[in-house]
C-alpha positions as a Markdown table, in Angstrom:
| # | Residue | x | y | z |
|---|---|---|---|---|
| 1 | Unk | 9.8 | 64.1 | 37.6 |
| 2 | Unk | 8.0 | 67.1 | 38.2 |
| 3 | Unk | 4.5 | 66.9 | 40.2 |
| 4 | Unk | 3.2 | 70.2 | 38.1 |
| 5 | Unk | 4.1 | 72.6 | 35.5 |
| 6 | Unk | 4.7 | 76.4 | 36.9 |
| 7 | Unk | 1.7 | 78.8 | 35.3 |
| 8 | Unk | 3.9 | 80.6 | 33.4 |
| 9 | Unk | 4.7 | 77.4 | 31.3 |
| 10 | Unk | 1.3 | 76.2 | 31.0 |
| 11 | Unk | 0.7 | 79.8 | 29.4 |
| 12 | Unk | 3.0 | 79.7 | 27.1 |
| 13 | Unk | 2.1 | 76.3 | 26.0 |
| 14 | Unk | -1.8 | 76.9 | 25.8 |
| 15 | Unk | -1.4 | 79.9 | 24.0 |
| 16 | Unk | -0.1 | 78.6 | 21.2 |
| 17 | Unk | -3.5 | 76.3 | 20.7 |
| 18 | Unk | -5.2 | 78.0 | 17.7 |
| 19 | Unk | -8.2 | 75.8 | 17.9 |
| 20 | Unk | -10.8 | 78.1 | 20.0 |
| 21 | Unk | -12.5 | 74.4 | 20.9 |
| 22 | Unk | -9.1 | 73.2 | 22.1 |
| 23 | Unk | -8.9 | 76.0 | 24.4 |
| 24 | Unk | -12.2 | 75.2 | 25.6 |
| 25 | Unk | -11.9 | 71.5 | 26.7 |
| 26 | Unk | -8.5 | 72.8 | 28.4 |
| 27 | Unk | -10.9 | 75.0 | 30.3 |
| 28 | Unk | -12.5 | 72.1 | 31.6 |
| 29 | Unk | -9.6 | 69.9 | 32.5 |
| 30 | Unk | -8.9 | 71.6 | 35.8 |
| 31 | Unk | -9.1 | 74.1 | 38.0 |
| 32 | Unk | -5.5 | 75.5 | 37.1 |
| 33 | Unk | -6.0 | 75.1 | 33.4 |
| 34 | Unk | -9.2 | 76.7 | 33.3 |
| 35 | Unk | -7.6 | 79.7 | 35.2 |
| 36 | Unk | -4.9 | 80.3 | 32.7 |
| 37 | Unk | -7.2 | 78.9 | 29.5 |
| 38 | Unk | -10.3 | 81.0 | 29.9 |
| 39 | Unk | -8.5 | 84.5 | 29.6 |
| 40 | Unk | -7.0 | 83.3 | 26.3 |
| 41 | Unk | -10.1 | 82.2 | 24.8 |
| 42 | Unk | -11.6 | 85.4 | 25.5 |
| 43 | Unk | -9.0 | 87.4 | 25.0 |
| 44 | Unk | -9.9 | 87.9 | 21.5 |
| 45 | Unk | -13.4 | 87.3 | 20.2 |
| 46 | Unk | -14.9 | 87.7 | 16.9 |
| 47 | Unk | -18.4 | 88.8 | 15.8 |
| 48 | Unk | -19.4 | 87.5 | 12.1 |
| 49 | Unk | -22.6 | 89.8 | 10.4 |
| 50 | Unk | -23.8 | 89.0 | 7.1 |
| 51 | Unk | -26.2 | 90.7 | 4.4 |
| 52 | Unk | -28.7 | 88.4 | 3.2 |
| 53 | Unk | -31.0 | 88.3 | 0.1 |
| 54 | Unk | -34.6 | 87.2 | 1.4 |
| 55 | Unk | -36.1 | 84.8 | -1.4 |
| 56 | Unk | -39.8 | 85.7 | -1.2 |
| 57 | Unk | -42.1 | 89.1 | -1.9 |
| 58 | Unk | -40.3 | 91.6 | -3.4 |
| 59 | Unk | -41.1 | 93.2 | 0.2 |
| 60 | Unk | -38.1 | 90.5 | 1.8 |
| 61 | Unk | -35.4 | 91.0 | -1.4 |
| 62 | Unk | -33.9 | 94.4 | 0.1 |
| 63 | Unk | -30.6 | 93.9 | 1.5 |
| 64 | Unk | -30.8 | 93.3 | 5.5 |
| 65 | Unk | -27.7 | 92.8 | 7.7 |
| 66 | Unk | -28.0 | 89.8 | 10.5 |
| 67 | Unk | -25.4 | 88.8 | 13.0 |
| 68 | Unk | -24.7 | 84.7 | 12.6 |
| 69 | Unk | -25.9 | 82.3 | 15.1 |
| 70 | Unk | -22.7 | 81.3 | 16.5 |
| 71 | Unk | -21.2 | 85.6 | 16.8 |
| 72 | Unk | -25.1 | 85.8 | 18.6 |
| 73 | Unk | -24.4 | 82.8 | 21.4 |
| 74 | Unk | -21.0 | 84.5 | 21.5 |
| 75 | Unk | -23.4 | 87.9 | 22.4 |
| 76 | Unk | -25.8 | 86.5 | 24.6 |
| 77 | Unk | -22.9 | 84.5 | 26.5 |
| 78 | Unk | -20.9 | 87.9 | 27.2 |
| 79 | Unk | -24.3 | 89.1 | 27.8 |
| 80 | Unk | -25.4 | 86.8 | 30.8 |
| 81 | Unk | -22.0 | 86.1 | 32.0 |
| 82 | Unk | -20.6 | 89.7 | 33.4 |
| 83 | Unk | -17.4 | 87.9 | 34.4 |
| 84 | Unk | -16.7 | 87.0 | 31.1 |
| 85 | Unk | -16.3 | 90.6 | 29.9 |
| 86 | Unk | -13.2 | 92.3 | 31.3 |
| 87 | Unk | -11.2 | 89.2 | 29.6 |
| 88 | Unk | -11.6 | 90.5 | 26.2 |
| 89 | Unk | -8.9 | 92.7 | 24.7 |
| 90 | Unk | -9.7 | 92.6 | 20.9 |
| 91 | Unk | -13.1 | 92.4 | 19.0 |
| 92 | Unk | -13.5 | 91.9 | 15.6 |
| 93 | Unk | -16.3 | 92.6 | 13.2 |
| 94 | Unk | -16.4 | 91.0 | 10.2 |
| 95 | Unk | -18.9 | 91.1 | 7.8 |
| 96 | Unk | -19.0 | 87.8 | 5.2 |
| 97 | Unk | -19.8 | 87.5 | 2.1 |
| 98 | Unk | -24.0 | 88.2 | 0.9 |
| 99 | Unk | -25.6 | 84.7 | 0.3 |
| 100 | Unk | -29.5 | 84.4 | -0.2 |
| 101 | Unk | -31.5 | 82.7 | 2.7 |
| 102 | Unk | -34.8 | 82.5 | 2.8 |
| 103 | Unk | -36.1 | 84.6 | 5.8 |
| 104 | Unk | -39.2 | 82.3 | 6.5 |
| 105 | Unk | -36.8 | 79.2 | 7.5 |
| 106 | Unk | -33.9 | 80.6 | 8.6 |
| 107 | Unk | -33.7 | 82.1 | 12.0 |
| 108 | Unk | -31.9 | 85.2 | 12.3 |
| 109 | Unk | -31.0 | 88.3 | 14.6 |
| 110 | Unk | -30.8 | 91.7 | 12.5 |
| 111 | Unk | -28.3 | 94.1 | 13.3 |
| 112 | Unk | -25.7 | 96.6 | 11.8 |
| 113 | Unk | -21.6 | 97.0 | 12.1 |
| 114 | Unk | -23.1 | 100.2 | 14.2 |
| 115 | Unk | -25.4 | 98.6 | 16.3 |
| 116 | Unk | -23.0 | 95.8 | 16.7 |
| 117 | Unk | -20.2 | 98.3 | 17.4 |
| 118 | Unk | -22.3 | 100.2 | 20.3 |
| 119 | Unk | -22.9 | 97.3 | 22.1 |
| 120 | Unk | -19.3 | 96.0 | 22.3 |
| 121 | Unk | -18.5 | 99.2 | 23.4 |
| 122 | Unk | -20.8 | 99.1 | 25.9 |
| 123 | Unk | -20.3 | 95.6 | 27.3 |
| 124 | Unk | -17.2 | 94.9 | 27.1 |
| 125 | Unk | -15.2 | 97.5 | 29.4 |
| 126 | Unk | -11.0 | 96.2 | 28.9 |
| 127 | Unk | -11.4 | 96.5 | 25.4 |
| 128 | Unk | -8.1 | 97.7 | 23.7 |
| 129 | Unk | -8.6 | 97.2 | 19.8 |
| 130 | Unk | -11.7 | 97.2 | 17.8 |
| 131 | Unk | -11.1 | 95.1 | 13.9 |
| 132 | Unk | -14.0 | 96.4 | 11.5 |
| 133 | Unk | -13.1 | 94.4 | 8.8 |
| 134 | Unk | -14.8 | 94.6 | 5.0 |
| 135 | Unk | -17.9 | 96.5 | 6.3 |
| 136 | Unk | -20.3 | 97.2 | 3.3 |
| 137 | Unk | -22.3 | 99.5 | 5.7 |
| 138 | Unk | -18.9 | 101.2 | 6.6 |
| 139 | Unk | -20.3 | 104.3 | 6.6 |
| 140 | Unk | -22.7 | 103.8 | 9.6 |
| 141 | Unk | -19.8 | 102.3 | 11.7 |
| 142 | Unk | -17.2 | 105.1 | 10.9 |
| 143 | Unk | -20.1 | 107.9 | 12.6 |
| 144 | Unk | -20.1 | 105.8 | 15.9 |
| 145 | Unk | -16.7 | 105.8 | 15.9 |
| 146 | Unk | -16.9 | 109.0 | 15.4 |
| 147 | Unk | -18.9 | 110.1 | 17.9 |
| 148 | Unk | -17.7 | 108.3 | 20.1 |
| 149 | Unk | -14.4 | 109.7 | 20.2 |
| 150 | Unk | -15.9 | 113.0 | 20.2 |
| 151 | Unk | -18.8 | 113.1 | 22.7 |
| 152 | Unk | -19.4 | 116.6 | 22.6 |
| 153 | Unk | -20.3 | 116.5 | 19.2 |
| 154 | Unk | -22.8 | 113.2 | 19.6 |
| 155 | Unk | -25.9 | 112.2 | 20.8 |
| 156 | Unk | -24.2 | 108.8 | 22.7 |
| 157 | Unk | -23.1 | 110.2 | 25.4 |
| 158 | Unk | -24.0 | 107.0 | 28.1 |
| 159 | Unk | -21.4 | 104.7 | 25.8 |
| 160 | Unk | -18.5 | 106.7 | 26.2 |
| 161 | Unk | -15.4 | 106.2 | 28.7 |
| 162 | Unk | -12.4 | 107.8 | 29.8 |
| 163 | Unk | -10.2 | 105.6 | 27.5 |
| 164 | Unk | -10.9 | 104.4 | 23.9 |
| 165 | Unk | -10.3 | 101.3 | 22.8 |
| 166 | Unk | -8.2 | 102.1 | 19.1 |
| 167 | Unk | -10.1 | 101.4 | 16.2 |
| 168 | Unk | -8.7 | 99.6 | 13.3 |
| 169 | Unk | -10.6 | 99.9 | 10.3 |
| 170 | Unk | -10.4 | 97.8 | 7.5 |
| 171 | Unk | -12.0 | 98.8 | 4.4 |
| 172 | Unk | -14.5 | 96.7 | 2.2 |
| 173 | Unk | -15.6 | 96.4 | -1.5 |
| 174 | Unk | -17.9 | 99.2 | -1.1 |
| 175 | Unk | -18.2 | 102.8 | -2.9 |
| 176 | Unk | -15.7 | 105.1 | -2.3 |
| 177 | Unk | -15.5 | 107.6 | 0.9 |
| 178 | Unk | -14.8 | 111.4 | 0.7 |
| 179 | Unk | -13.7 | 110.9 | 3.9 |
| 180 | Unk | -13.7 | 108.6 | 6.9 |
| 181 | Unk | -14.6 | 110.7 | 9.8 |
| 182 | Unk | -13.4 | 108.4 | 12.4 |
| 183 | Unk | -10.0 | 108.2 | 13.7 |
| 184 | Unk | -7.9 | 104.9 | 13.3 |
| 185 | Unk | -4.4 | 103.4 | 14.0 |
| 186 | Unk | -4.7 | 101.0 | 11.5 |
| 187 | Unk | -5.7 | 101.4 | 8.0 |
| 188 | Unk | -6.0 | 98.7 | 5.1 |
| 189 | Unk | -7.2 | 100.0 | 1.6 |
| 190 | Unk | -8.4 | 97.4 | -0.9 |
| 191 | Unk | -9.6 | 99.1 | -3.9 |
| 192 | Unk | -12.0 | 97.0 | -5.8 |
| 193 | Unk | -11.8 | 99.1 | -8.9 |
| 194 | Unk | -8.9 | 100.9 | -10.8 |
| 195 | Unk | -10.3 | 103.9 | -10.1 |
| 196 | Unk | -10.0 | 103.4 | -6.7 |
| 197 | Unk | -6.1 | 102.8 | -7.0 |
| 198 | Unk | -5.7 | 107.2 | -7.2 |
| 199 | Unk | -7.8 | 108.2 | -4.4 |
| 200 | Unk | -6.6 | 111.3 | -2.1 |
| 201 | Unk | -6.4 | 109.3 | 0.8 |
| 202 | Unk | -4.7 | 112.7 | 3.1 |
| 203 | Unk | -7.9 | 113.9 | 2.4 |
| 204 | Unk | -9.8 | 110.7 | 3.1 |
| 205 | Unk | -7.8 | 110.0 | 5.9 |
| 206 | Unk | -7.6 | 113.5 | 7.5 |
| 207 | Unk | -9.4 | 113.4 | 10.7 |
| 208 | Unk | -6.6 | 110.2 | 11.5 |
| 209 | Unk | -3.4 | 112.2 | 10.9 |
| 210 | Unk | -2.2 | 112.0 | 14.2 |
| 211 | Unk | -3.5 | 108.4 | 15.1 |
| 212 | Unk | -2.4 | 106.6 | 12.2 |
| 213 | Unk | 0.2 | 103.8 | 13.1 |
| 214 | Unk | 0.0 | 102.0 | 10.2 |
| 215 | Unk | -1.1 | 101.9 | 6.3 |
| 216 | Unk | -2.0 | 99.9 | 3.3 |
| 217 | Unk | -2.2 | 101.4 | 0.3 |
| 218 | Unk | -2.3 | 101.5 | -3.5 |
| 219 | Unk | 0.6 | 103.9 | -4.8 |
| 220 | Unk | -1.4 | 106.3 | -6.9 |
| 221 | Unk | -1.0 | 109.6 | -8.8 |
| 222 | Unk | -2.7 | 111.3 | -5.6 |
| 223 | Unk | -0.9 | 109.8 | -2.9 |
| 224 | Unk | 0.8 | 112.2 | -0.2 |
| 225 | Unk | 1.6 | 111.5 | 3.0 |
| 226 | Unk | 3.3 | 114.5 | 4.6 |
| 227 | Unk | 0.6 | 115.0 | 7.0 |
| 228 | Unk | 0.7 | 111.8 | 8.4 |
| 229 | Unk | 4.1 | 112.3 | 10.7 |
| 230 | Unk | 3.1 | 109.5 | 13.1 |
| 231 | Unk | 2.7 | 106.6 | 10.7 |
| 232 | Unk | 5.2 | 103.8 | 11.3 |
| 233 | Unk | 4.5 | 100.9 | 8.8 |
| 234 | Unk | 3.8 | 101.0 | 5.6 |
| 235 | Unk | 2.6 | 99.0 | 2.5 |
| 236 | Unk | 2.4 | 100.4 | -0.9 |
| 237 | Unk | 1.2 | 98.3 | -3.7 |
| 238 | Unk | 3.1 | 99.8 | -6.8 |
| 239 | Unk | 1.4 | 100.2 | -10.2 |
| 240 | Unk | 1.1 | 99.3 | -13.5 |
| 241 | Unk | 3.4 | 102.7 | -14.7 |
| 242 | Unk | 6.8 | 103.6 | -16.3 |
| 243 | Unk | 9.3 | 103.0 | -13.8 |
| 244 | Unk | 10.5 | 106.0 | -13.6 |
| 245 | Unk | 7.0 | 107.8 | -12.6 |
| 246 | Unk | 6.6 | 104.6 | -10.1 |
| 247 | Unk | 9.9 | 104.8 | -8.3 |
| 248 | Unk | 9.4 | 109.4 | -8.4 |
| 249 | Unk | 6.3 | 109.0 | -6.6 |
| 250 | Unk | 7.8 | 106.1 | -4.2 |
| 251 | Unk | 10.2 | 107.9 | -3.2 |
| 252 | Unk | 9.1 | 111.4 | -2.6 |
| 253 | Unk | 6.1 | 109.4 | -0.4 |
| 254 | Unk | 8.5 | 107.4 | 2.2 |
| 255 | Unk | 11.0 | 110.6 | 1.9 |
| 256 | Unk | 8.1 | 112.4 | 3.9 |
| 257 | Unk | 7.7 | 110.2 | 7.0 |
| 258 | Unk | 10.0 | 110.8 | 9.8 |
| 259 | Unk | 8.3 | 108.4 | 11.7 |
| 260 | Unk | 8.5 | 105.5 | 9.5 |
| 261 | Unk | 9.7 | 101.8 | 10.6 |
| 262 | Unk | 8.6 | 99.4 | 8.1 |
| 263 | Unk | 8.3 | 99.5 | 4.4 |
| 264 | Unk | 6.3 | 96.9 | 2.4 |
| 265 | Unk | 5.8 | 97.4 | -1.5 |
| 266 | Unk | 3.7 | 95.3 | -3.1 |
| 267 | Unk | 4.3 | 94.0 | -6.7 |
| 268 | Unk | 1.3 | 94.7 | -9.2 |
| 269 | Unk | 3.9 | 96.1 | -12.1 |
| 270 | Unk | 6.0 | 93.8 | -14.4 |
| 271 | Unk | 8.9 | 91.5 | -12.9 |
| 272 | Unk | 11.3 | 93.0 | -15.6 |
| 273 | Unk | 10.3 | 96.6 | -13.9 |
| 274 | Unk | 11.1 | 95.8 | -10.3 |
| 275 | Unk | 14.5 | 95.9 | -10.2 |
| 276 | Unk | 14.7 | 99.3 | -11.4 |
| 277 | Unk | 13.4 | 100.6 | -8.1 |
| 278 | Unk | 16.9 | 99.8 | -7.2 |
| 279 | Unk | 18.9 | 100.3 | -10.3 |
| 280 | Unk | 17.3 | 104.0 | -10.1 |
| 281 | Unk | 19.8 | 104.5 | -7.2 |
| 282 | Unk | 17.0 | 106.8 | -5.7 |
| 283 | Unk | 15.2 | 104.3 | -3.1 |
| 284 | Unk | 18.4 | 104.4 | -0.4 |
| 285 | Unk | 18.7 | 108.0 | -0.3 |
| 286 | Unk | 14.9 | 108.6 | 0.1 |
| 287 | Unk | 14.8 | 106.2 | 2.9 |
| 288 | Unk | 14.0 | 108.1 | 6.3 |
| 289 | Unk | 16.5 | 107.3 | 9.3 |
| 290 | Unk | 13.6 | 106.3 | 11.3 |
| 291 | Unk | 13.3 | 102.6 | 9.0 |
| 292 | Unk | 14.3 | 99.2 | 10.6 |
| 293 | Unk | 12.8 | 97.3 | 8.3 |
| 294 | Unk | 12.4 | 97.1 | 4.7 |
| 295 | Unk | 10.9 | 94.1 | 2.2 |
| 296 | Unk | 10.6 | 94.4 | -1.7 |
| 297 | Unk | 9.7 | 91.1 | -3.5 |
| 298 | Unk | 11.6 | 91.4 | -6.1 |
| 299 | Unk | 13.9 | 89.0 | -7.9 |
| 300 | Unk | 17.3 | 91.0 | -7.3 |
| 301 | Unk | 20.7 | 89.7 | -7.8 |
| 302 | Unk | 24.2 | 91.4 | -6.7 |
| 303 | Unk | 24.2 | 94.0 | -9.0 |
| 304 | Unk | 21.0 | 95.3 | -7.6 |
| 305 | Unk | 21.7 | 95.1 | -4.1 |
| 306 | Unk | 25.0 | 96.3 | -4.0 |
| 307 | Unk | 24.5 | 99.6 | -5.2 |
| 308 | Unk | 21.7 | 99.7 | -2.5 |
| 309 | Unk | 24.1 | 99.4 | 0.1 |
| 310 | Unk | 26.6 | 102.0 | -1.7 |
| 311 | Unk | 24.2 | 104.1 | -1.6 |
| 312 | Unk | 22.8 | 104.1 | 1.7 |
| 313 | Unk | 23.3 | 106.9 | 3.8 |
| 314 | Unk | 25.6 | 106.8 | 7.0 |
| 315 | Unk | 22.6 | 107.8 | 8.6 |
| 316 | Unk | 20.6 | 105.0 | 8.4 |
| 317 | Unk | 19.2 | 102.5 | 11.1 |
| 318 | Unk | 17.9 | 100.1 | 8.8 |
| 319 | Unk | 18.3 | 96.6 | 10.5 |
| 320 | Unk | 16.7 | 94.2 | 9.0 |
| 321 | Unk | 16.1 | 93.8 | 4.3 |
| 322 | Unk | 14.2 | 91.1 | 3.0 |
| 323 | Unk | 13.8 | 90.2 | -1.0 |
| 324 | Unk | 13.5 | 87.8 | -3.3 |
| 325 | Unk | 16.5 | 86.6 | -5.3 |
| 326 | Unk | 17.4 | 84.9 | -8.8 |
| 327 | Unk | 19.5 | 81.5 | -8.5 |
| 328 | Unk | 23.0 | 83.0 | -7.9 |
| 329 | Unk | 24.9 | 82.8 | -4.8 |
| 330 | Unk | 24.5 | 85.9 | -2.4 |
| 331 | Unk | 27.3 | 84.9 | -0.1 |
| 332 | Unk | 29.4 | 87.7 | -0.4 |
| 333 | Unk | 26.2 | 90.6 | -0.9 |
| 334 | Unk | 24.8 | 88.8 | 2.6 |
| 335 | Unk | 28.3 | 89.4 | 4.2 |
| 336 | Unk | 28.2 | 92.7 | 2.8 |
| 337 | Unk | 24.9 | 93.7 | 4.6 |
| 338 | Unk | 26.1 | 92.7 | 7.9 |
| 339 | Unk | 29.0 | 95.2 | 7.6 |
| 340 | Unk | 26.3 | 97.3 | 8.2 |
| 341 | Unk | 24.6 | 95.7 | 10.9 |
| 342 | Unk | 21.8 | 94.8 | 8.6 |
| 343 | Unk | 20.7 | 90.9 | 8.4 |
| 344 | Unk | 19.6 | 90.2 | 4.4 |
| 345 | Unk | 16.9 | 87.7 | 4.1 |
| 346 | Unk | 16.2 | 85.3 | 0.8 |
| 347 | Unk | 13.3 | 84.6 | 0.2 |
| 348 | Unk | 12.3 | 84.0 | 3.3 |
| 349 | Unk | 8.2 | 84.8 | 4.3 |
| 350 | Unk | 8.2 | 87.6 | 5.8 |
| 351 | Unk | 4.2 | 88.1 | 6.7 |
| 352 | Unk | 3.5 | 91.7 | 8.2 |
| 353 | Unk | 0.6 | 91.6 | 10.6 |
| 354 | Unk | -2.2 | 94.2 | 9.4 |
């Protein structure tokens, strides 16, 4: 039997806890678990902020943002305990959805996503990524970031260090931006209108044409990429058009990434249209030579995909397709695929991390 396990096994076992509490009591089972437990729990930490509906005077029904109790322990903790803060890698910022509350009986600690922001920036010096996540006061939050990338133009000079952390921003059901001035890896667009499905998001997006890693977008009449050279994934939500204008734009968008690893498309158009992406014969050759990976959940059968594969340029790295199939056998198109050094999935989840 073996007196102990090495630390390198108790990591791996203890990270795979999900449970922040369960990572906790391990914290206090030893001194050797709580060695290897306590940088996990901290290593990514999450701040909830919320815009409440006061109940009383008309004075108290405006709109005011408030961190929640637990985020606010979670503050004051990092706050008092110094040690604490070089753990965490990742915050996130999350705003919930507006409730009404009555502000005589319920205690709480007003903030914004920008005052928030400042003070993680501030406390917590190993920082790597920043999540703001469905911000209605997005706008506030996107200055900071902006200023804080670019000191010389900002009046916050004593938060800024030598190295960033990246900022991911993730959009919110609020109005729509001429641009985001900040600059961002990561980039999720949820439109919550139709109108919002044909925004100019090169414009939008300019001042991240070089950071931008990764995108998720609504395929629209105003979509271009070209500027964005650097971006790697990609996840287009395809719309309710004639296939023919859907796959033209698809495929003069990806055919302008050099950079690009990972295509996504997301179904919003009929089922009966999907499999003309495909049948179009278009989507193969307008891949870029840079793309490993590609998922369309469609229902294809072998007539679909092996025109795909005909069609696939020499050229092509692409390792790893994943769709969605109808109840014939795919023995002899999966065989087919791996000729090519590409491994075919069926309807298998595939869940890209955004």
């Amino acid at each position: 039997m073996i007196p102990f396990l090495p630390p390198e096994l108790l990591r791996a076992i203890l990270s795979n806890l999900s449970i922040p509490s369960d990572l906790s009591r391990s914290c206090l089972t030893s001194k050797t678990f709580l060695s290897i437990a306590r940088p996990l729990l901290y290593n990514q930490v999450e701040f909830r902020i919320s815009e409440n509906l006061g109940t009383g005077p008309v004075d108290w029904a405006e709109k005011r943002s408030h961190i929640e109790a637990i985020s606010h322990k979670l503050l004051v903790l990092l706050q008092r305990k110094p040690c604490f803060a070089p753990l965490v890698r990742k915050v996130t910022i999350r705003q919930a959805t507006p409730r009404c509350i009555c502000f005589e009986t319920y205690t709480t600690y007003e903030t914004t996503p920008a005052m928030l922001l400042q003070q993680v920036v501030a406390m917590l010096p190993e920082v790597k990524v920043v999540v703001l996540d469905n911000l209605f006061r997005r706008d506030d939050a996107d200055r900071f970031v902006h200023d804080f990338q670019h000191p010389e133009h900002s009046h916050q000079r004593s938060v800024c260090r030598a190295t960033p952390p990246v900022y991911w921003l993730v959009t919110g059901k609020s109005r729509s931006p001429e641009t985001i001035s900040g600059a961002y890896e990561r980039v999720c667009w949820i439109p919550s209108s139709p109108s919002e499905e044909n925004l100019h998001f090169a414009r939008i997006l300019e001042a991240s044409q070089i950071t931008l890693k990764q995108l998720r977008i609504p395929l629209g009449r105003a979509t271009s990429l070209a500027s964005f050279q650097f971006l790697e994934q990609l996840s287009l939500r395809l719309p309710f058009q004639s296939p023919s204008i859907t796959i033209q734009k698809l495929t003069r968008t990806i055919s302008e990434l050099p950079s690009l690893r990972t295509l996504h498309l997301h179904v919003s158009t009929r089922q009966a249209d999907c499999s003309k992406v495909l049948q179009a014969r278009l989507l193969a050759k307008s891949l870029p030579p840079s793309l490993t990976h590609l998922y369309l959940p469609f229902k294809l059968t072998s007539g679909d995909l092996l025109p795909f594969l005909r069609d696939l340029p020499a050229r092509s790295n692409l390792k790893r397709f994943n769709c969605l199939s109808e109840t014939e056998e795919m023995e002899g198109v999966v065989e087919g695929f791996s000729k090519r050094g590409i491994r075919l999935s069926i309807d298998e989840d595939w869940d890209i991390q955004w």
